[in-house]
Every structure is written in structure tokens, then in C-alpha cells.
C-alpha positions as CSV (number, residue, x, y, z in Angstrom):
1,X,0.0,0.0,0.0
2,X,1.6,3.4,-1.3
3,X,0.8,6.3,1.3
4,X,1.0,9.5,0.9
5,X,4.2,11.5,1.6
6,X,4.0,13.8,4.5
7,X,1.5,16.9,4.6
8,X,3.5,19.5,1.8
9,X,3.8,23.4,3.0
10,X,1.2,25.9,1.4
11,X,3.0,26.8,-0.8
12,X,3.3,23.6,-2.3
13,X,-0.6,23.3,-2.3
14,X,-1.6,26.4,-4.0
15,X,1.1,25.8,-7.0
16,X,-1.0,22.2,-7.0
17,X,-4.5,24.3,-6.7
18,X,-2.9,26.7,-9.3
19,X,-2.0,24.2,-12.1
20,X,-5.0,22.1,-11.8
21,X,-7.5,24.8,-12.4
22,X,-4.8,25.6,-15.4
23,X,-6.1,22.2,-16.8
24,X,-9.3,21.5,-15.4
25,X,-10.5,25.1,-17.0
26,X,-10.1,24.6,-20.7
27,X,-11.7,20.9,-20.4
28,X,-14.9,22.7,-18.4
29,X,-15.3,24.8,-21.0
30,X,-14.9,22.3,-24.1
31,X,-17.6,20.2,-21.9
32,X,-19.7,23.2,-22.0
33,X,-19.5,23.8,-25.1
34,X,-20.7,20.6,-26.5
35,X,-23.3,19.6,-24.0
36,X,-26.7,20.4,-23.7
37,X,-26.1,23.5,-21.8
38,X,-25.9,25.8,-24.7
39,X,-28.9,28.1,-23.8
40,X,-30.7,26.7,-26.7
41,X,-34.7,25.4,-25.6
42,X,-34.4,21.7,-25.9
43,X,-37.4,20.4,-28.0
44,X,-38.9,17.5,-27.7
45,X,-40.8,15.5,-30.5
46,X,-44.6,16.0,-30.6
47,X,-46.8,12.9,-30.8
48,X,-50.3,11.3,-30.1
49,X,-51.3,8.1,-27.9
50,X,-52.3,6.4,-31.4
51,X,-49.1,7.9,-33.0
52,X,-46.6,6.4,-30.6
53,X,-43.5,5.4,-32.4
54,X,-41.6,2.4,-31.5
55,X,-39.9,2.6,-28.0
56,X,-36.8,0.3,-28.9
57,X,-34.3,1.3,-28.7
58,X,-34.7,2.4,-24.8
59,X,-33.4,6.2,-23.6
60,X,-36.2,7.6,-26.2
61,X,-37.7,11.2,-25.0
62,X,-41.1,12.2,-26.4
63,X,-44.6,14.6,-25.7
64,X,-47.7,13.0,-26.0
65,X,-50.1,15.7,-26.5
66,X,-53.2,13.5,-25.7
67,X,-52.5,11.5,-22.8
68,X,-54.6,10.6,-20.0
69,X,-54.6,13.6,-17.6
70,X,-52.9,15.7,-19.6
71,X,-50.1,16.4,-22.0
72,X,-46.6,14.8,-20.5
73,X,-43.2,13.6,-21.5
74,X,-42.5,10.2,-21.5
75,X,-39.7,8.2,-22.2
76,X,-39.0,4.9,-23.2
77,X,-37.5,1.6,-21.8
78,X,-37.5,0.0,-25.0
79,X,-40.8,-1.7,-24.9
80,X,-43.7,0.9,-23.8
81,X,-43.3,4.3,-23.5
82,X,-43.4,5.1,-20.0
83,X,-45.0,8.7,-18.4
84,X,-42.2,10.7,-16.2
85,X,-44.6,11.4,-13.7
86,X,-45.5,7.7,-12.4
87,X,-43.5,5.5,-15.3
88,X,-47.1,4.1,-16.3
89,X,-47.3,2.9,-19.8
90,X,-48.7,5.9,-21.6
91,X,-52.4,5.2,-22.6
């Protein structure tokens, strides 16, 4: 088992601190800028009860305008599309 060396000075920490926000920083950003997070309104695909498309594969995100109670996303798990709310099978 490797343990760590003694407790270095302050010093020593902040130049650590200092250098890894000098890399973490530019790879925060580059995750920024590619991910979802781009202050853009994330829009889901519109669809009826009777218009359901297939749920496979699973990880599918959809609307259904018409379902019971009201209009809800739901996702899929690859068989039925599920509602968010109570992951019922949307009917």
C-alpha cells in the first residue's frame, strides 16, 4: 500500500491548486461547449397516444399531447413508453 508523503507546505498546495484549475478550466469549457447546456430550448418531439412510435431502442424522449390527464413527456424503456410522472405505460 503506497501512502502518501507527508503533509506538503502551502506553498506547495496552492502551486498544486494553481496548475490544476490551469487544466481542469479549458476541459470545463470544451464540456460546455458541446453539451446540452448551450442556452438553446431543448425540443422535444410532438406525438399522439395512437401515433406512438416504436420505444426500442430504450433512452427515447417524447410529448404526448393526448395522454390521460394531460399532456406529459414520456420516455421509453424499450418496450412501452413510460410517463415521467408515475412511469405508467402511456395510454
Amino acid at each position: 500500500m503506497n501512502l502518501p508523503s507527508p503533509m506538503p507546505s502551502r506553498q506547495t498546495w496552492a502551486q498544486w491548486a494553481f496548475q490544476f484549475i490551469r487544466v481542469i478550466q479549458p476541459r470545463l469549457a470544451q464540456i460546455e461547449a458541446t453539451s446540452v447546456r448551450q442556452e438553446q430550448v431543448y425540443r422535444m418531439r410532438i406525438a399522439t397516444v395512437g401515433t406512438l412510435p416504436s420505444a426500442a431502442p430504450a433512452g427515447q424522449w417524447i410529448y404526448v399531447s393526448d395522454e390521460t390527464g394531460g399532456a406529459i413527456p414520456c420516455f421509453s424503456d424499450g418496450t412501452n413508453w413510460r410517463r415521467v410522472t408515475d412511469r405508467a405505460i402511456a395510454s
